[in-house]
mmCIF file of the N, C-alpha and C atoms, coordinates in Angstrom:
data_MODEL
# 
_entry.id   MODEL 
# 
loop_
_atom_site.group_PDB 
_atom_site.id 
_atom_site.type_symbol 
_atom_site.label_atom_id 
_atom_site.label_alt_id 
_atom_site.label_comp_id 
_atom_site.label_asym_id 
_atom_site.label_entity_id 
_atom_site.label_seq_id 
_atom_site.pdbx_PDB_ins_code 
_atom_site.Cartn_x 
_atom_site.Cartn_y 
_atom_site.Cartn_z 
_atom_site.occupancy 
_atom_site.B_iso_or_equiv 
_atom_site.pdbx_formal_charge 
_atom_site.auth_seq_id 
_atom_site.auth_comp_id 
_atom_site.auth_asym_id 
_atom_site.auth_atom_id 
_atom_site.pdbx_PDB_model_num 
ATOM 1   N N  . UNK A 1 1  ? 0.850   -1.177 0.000  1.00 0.00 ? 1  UNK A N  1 
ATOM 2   C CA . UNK A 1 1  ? 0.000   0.000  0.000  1.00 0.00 ? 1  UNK A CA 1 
ATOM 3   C C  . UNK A 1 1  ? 0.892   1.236  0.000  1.00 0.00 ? 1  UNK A C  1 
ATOM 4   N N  . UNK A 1 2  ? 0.622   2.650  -0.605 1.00 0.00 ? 2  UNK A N  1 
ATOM 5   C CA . UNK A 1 2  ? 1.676   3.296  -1.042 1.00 0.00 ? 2  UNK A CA 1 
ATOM 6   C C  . UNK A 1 2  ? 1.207   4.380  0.635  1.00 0.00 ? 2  UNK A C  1 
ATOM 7   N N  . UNK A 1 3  ? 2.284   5.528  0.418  1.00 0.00 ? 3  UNK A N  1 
ATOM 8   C CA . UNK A 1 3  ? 1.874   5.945  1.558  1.00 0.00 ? 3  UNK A CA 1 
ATOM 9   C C  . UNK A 1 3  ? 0.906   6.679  1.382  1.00 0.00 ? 3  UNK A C  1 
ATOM 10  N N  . UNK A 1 4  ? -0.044  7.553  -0.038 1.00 0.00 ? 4  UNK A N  1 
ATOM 11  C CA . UNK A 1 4  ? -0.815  7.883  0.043  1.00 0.00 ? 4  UNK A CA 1 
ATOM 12  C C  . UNK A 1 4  ? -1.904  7.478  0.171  1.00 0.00 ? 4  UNK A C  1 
ATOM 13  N N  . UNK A 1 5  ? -2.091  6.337  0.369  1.00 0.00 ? 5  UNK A N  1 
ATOM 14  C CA . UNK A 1 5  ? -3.176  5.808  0.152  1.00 0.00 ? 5  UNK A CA 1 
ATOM 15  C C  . UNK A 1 5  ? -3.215  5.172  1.802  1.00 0.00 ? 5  UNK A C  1 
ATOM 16  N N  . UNK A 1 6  ? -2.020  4.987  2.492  1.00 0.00 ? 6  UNK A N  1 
ATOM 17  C CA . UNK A 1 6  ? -2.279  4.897  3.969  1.00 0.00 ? 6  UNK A CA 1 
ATOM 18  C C  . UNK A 1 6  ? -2.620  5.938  4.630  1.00 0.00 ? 6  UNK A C  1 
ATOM 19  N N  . UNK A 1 7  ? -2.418  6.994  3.704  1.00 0.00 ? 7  UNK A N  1 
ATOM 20  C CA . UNK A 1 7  ? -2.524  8.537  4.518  1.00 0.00 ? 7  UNK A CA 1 
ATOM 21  C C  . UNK A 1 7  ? -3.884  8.772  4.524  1.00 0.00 ? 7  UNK A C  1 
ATOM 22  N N  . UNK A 1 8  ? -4.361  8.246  3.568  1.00 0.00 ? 8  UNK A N  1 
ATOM 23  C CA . UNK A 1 8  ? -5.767  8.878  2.783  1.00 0.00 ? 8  UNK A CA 1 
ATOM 24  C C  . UNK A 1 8  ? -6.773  7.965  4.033  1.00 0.00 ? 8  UNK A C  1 
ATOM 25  N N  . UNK A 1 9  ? -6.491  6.256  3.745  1.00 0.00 ? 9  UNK A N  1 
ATOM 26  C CA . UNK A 1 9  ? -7.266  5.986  5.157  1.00 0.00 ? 9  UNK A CA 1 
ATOM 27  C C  . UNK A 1 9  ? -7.581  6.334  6.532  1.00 0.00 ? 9  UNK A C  1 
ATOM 28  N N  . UNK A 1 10 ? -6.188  6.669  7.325  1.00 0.00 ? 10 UNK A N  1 
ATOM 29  C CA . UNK A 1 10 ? -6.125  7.461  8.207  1.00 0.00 ? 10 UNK A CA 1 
ATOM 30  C C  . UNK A 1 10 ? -6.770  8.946  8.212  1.00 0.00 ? 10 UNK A C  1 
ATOM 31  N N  . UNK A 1 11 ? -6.758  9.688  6.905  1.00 0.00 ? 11 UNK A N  1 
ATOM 32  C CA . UNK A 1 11 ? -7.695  11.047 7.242  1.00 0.00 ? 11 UNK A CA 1 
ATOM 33  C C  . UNK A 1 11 ? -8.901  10.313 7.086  1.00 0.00 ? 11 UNK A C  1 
ATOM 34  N N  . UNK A 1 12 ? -9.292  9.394  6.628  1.00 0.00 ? 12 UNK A N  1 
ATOM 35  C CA . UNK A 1 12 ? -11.278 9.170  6.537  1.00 0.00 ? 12 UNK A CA 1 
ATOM 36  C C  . UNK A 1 12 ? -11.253 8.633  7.843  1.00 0.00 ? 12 UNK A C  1 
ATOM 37  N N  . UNK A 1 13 ? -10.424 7.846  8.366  1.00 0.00 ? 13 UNK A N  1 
ATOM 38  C CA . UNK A 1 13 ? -10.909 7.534  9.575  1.00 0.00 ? 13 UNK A CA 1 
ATOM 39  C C  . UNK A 1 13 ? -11.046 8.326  10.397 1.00 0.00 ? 13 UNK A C  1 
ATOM 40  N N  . UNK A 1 14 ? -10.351 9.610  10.607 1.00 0.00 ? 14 UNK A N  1 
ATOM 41  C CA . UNK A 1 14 ? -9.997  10.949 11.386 1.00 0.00 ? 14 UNK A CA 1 
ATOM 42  C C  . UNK A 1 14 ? -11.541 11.232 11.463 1.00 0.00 ? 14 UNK A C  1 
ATOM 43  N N  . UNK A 1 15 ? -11.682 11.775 10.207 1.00 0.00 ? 15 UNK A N  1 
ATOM 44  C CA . UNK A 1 15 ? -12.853 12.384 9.193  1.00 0.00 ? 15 UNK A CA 1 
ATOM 45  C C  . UNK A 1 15 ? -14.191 11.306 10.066 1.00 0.00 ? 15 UNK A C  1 
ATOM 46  N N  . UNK A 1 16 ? -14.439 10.239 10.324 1.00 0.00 ? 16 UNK A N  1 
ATOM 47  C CA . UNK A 1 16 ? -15.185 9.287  10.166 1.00 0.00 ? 16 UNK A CA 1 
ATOM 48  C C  . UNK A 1 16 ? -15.399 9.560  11.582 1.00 0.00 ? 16 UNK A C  1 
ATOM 49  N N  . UNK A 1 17 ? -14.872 9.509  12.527 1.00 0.00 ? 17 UNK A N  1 
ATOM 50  C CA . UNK A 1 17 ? -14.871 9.674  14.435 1.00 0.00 ? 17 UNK A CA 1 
ATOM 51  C C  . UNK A 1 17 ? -15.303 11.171 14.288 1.00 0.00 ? 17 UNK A C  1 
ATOM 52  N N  . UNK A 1 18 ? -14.989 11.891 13.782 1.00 0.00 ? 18 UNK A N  1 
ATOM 53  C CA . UNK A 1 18 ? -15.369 13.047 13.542 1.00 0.00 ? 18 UNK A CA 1 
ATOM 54  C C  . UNK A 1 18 ? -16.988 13.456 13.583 1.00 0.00 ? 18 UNK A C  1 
ATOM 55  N N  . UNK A 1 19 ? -16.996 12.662 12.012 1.00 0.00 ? 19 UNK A N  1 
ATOM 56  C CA . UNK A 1 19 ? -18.737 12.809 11.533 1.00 0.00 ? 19 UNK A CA 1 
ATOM 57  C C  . UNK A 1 19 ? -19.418 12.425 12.825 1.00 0.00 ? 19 UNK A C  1 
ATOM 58  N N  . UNK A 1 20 ? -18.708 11.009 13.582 1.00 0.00 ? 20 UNK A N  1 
ATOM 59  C CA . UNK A 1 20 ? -19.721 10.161 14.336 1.00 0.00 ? 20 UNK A CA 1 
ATOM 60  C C  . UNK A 1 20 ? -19.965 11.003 15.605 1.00 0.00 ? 20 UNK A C  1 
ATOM 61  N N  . UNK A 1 21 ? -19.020 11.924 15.974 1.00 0.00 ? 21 UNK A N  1 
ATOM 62  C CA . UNK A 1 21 ? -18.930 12.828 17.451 1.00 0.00 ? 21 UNK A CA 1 
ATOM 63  C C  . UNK A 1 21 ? -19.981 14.655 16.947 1.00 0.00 ? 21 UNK A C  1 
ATOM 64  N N  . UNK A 1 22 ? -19.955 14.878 15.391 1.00 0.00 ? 22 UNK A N  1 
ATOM 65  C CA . UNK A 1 22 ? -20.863 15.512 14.961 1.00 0.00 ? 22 UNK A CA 1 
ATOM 66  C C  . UNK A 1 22 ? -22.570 15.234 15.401 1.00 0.00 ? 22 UNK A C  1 
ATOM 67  N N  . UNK A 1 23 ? -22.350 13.902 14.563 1.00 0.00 ? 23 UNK A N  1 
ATOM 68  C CA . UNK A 1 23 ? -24.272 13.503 15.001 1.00 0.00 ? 23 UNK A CA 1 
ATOM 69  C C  . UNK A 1 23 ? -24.168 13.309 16.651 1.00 0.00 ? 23 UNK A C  1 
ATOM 70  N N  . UNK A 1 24 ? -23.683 13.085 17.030 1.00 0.00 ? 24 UNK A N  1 
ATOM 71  C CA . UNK A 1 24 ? -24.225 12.996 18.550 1.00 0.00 ? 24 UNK A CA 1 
ATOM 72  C C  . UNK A 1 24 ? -24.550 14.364 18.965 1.00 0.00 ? 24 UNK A C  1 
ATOM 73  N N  . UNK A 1 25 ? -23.343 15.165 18.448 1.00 0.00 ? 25 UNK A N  1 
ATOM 74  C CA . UNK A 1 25 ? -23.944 16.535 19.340 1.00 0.00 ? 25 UNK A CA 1 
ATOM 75  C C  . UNK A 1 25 ? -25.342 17.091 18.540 1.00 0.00 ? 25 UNK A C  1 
ATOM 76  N N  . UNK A 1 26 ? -25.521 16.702 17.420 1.00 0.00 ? 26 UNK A N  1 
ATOM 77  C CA . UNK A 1 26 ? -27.323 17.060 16.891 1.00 0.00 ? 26 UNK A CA 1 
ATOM 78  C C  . UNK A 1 26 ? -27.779 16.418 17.618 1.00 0.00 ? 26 UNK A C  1 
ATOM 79  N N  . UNK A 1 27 ? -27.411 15.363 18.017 1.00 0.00 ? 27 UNK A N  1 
ATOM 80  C CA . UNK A 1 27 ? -28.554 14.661 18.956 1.00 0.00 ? 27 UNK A CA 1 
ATOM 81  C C  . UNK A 1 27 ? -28.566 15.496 19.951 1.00 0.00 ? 27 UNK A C  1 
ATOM 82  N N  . UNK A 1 28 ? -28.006 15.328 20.816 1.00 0.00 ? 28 UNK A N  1 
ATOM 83  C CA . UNK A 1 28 ? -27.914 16.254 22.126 1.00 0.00 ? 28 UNK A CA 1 
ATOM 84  C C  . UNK A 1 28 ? -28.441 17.782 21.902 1.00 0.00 ? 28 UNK A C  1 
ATOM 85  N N  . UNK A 1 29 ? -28.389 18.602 20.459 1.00 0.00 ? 29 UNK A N  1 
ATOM 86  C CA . UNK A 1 29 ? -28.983 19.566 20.446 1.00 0.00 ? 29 UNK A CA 1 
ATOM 87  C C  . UNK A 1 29 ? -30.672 19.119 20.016 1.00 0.00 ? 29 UNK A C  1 
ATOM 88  N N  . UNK A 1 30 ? -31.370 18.516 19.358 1.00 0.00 ? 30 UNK A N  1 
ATOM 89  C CA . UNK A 1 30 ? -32.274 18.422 19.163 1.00 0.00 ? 30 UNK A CA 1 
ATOM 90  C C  . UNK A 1 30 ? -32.981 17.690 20.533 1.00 0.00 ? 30 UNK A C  1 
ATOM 91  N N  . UNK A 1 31 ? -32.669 16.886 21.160 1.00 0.00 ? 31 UNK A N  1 
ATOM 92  C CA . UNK A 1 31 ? -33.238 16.714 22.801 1.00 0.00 ? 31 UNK A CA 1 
ATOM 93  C C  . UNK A 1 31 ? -33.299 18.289 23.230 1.00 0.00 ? 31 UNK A C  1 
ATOM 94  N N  . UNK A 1 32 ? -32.248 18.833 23.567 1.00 0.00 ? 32 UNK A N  1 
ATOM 95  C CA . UNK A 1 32 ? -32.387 20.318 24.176 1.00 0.00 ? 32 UNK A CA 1 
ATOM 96  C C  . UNK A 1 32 ? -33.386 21.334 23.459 1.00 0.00 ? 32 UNK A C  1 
ATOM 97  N N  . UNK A 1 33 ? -33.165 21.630 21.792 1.00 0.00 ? 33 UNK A N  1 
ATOM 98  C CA . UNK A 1 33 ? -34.019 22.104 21.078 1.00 0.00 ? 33 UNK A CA 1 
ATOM 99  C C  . UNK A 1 33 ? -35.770 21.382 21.744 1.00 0.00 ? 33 UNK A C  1 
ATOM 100 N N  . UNK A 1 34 ? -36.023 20.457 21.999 1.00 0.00 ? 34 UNK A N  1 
ATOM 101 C CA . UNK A 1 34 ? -37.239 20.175 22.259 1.00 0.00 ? 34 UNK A CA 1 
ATOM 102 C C  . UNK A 1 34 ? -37.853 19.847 23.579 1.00 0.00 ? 34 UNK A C  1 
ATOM 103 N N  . UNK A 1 35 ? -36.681 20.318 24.560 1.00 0.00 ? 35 UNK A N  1 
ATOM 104 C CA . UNK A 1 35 ? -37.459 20.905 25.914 1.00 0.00 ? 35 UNK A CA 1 
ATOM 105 C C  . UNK A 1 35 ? -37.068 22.616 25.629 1.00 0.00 ? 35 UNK A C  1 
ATOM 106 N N  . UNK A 1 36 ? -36.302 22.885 24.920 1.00 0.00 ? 36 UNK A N  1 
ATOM 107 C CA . UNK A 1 36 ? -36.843 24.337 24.741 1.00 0.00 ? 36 UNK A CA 1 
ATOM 108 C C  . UNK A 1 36 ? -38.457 24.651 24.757 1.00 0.00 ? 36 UNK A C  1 
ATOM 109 N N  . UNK A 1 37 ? -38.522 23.856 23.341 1.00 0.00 ? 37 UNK A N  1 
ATOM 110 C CA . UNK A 1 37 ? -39.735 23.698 22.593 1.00 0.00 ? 37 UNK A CA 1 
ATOM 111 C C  . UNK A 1 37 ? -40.849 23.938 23.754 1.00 0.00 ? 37 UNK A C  1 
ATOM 112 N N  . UNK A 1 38 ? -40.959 22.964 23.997 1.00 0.00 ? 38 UNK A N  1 
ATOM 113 C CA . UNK A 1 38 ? -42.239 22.506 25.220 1.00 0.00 ? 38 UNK A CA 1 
ATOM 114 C C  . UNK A 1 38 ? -42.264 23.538 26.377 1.00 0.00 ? 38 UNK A C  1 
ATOM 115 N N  . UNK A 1 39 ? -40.925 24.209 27.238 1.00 0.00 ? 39 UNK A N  1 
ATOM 116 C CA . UNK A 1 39 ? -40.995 24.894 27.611 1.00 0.00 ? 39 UNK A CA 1 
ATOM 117 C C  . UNK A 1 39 ? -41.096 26.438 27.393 1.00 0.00 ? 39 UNK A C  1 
ATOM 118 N N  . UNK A 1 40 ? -41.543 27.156 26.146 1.00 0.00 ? 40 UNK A N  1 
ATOM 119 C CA . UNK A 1 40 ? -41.892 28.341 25.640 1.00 0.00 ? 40 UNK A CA 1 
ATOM 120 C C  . UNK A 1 40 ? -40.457 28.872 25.367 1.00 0.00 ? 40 UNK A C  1 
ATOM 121 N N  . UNK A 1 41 ? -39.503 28.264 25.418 1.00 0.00 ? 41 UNK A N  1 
ATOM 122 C CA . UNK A 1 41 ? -38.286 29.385 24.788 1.00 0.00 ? 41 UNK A CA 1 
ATOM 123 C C  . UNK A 1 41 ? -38.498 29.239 23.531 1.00 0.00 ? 41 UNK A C  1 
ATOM 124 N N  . UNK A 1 42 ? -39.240 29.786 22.413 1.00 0.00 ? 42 UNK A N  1 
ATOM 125 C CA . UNK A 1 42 ? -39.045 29.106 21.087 1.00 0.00 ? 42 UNK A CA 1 
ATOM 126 C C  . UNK A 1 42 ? -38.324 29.816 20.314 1.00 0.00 ? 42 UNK A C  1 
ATOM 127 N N  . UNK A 1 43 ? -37.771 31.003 20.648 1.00 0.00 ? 43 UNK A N  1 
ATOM 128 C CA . UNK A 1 43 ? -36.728 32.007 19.752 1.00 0.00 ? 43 UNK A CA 1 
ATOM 129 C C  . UNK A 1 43 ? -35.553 31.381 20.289 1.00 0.00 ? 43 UNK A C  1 
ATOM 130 N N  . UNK A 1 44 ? -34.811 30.442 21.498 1.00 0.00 ? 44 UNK A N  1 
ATOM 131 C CA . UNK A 1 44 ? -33.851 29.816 21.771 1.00 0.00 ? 44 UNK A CA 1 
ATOM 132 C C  . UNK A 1 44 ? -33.884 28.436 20.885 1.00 0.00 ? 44 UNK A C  1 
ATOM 133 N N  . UNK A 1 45 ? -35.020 27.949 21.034 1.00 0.00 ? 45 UNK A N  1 
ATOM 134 C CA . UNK A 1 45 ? -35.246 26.485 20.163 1.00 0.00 ? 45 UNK A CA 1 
ATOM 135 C C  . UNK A 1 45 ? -35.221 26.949 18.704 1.00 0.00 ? 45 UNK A C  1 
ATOM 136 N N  . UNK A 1 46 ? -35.471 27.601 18.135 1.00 0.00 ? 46 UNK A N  1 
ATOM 137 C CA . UNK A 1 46 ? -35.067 28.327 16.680 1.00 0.00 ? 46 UNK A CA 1 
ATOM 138 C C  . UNK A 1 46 ? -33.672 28.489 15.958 1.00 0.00 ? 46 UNK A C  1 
ATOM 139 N N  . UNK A 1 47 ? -33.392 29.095 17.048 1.00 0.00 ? 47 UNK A N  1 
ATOM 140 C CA . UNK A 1 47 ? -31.539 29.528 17.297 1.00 0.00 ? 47 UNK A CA 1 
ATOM 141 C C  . UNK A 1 47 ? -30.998 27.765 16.952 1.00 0.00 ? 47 UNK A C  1 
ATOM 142 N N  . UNK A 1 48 ? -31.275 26.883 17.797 1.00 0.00 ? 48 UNK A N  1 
ATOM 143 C CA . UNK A 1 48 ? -30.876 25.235 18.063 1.00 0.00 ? 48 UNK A CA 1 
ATOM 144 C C  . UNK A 1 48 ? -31.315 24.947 16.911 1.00 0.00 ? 48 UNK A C  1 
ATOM 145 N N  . UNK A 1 49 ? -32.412 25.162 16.272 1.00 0.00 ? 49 UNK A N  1 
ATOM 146 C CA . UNK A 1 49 ? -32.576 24.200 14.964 1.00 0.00 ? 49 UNK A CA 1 
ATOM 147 C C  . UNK A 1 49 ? -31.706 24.675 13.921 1.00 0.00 ? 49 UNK A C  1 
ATOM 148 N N  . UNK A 1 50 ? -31.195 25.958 13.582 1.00 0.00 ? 50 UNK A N  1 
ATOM 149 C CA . UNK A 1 50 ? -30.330 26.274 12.916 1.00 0.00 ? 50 UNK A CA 1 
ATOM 150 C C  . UNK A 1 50 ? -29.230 25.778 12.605 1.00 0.00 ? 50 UNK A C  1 
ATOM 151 N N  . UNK A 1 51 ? -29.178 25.791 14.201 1.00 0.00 ? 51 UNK A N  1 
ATOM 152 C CA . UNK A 1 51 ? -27.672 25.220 14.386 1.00 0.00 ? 51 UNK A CA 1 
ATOM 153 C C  . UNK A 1 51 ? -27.540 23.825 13.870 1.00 0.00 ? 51 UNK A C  1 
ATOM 154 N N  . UNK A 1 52 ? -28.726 22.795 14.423 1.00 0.00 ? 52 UNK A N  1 
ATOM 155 C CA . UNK A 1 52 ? -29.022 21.601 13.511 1.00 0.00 ? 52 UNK A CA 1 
ATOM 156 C C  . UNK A 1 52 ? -28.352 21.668 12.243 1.00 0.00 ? 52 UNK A C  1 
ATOM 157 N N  . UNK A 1 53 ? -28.995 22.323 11.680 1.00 0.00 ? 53 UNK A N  1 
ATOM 158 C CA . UNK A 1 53 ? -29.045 22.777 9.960  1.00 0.00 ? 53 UNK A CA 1 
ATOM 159 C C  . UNK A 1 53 ? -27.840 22.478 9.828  1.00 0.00 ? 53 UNK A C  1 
ATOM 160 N N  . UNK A 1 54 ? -27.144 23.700 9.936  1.00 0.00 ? 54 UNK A N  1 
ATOM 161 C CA . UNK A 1 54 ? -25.542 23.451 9.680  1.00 0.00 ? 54 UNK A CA 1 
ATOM 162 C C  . UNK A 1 54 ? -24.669 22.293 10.033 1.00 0.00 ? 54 UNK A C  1 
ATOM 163 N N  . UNK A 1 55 ? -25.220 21.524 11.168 1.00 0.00 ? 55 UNK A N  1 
ATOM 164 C CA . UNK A 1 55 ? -24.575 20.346 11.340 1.00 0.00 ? 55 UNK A CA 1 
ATOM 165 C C  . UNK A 1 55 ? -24.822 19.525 10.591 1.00 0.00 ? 55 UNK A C  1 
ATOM 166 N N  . UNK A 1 56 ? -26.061 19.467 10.166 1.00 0.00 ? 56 UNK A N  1 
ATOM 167 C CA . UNK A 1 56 ? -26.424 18.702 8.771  1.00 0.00 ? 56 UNK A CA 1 
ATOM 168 C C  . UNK A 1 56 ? -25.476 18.917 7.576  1.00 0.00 ? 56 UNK A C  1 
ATOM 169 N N  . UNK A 1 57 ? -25.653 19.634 6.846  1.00 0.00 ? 57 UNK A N  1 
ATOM 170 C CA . UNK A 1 57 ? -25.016 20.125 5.909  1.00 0.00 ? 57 UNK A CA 1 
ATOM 171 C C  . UNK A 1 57 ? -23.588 20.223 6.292  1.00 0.00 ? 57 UNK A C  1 
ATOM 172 N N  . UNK A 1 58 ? -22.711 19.917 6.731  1.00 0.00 ? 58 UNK A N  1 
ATOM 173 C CA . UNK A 1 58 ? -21.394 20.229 6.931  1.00 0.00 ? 58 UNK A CA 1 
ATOM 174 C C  . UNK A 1 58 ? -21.337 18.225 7.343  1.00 0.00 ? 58 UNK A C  1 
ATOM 175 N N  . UNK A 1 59 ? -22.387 17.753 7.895  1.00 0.00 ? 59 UNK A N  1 
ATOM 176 C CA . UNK A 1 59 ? -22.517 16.514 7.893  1.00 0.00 ? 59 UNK A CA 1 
ATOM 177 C C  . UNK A 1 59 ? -22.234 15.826 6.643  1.00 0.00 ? 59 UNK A C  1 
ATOM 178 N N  . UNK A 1 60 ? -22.455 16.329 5.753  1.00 0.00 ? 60 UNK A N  1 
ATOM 179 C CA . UNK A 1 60 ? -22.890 15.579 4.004  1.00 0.00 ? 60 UNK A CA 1 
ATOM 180 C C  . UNK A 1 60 ? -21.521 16.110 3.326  1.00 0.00 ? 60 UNK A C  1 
ATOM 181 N N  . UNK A 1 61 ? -20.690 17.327 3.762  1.00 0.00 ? 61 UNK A N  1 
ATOM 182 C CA . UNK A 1 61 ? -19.824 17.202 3.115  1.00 0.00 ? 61 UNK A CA 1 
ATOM 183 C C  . UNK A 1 61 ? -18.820 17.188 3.717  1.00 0.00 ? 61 UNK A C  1 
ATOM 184 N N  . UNK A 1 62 ? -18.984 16.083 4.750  1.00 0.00 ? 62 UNK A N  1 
ATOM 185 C CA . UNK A 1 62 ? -17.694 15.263 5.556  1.00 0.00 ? 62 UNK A CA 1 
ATOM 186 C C  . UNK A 1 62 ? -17.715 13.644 4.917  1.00 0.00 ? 62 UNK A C  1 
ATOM 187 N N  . UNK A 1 63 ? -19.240 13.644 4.802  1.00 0.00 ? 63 UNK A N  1 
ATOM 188 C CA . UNK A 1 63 ? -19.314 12.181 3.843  1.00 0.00 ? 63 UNK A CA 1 
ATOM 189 C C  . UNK A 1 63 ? -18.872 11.966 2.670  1.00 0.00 ? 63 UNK A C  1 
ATOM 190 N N  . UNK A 1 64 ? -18.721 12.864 2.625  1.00 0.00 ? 64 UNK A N  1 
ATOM 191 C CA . UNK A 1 64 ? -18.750 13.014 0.917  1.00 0.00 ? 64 UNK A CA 1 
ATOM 192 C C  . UNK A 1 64 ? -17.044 13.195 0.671  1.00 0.00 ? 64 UNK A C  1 
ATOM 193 N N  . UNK A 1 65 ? -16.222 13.948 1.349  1.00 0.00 ? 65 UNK A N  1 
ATOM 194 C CA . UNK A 1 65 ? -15.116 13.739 1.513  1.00 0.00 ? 65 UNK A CA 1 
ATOM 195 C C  . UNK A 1 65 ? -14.607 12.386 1.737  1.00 0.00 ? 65 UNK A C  1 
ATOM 196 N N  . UNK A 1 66 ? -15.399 11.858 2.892  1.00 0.00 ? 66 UNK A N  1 
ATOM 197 C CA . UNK A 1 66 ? -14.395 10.581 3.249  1.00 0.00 ? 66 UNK A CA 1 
ATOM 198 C C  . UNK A 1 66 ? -14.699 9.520  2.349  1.00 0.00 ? 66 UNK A C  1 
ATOM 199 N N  . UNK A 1 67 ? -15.919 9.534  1.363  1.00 0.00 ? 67 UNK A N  1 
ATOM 200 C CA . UNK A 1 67 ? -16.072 8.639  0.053  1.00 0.00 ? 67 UNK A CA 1 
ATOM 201 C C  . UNK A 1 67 ? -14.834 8.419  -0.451 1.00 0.00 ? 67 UNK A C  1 
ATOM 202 N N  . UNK A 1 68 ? -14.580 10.135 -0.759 1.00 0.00 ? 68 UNK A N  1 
ATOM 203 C CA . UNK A 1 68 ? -13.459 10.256 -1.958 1.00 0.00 ? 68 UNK A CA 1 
ATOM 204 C C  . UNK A 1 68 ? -12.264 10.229 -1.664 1.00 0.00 ? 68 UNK A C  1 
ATOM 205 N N  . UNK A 1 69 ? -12.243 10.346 0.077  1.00 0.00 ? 69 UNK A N  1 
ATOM 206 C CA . UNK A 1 69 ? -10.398 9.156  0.230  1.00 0.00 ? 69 UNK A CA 1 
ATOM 207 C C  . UNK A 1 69 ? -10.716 8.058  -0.202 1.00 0.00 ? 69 UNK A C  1 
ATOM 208 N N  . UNK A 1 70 ? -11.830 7.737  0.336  1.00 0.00 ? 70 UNK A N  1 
ATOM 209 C CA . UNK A 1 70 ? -11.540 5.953  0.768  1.00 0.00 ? 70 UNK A CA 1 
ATOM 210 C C  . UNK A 1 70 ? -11.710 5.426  -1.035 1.00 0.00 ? 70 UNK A C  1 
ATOM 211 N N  . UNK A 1 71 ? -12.198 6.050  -1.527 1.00 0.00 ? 71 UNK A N  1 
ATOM 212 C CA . UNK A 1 71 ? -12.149 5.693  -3.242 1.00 0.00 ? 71 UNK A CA 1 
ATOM 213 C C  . UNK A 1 71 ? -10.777 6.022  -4.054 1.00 0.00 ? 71 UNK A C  1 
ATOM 214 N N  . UNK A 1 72 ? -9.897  6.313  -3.215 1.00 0.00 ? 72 UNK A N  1 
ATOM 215 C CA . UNK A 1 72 ? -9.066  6.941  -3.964 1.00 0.00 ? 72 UNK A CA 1 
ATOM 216 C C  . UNK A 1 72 ? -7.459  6.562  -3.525 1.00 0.00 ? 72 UNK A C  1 
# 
């Protein structure tokens, strides 16, 4: 195996603990986002779903990166 291609595994795996420590914290914000919810902060729970958002989307192009080590 050449070294780029050991290198390249090692960043998706980086990349990969990464993504997986990403979704947890959506998790942990969308639990919080939804005792916001229930409890009337809803301009704070607004703020949290946003933030969702972006974890999403920054989610898809961490995947999408570590495709194209691990393909490569």
């Amino acid at each position: 195996m050449s070294d780029n291609s050991e290198a390249n595994i090692a960043t998706a795996d980086a990349l990969t603990l990464l993504l997986h420590n990403q979704h947890a914290i959506g998790a942990a914000i969308e639990e919080i986002t939804k005792w916001l919810s229930e409890n009337g902060v809803g301009g704070v729970a607004a703020n949290a779903t946003t933030a969702m958002e972006t974890l999403d989307t920054n989610a898809q192009a961490i995947t999408n990166t570590i495709m194209r080590l691990r393909q490569s």
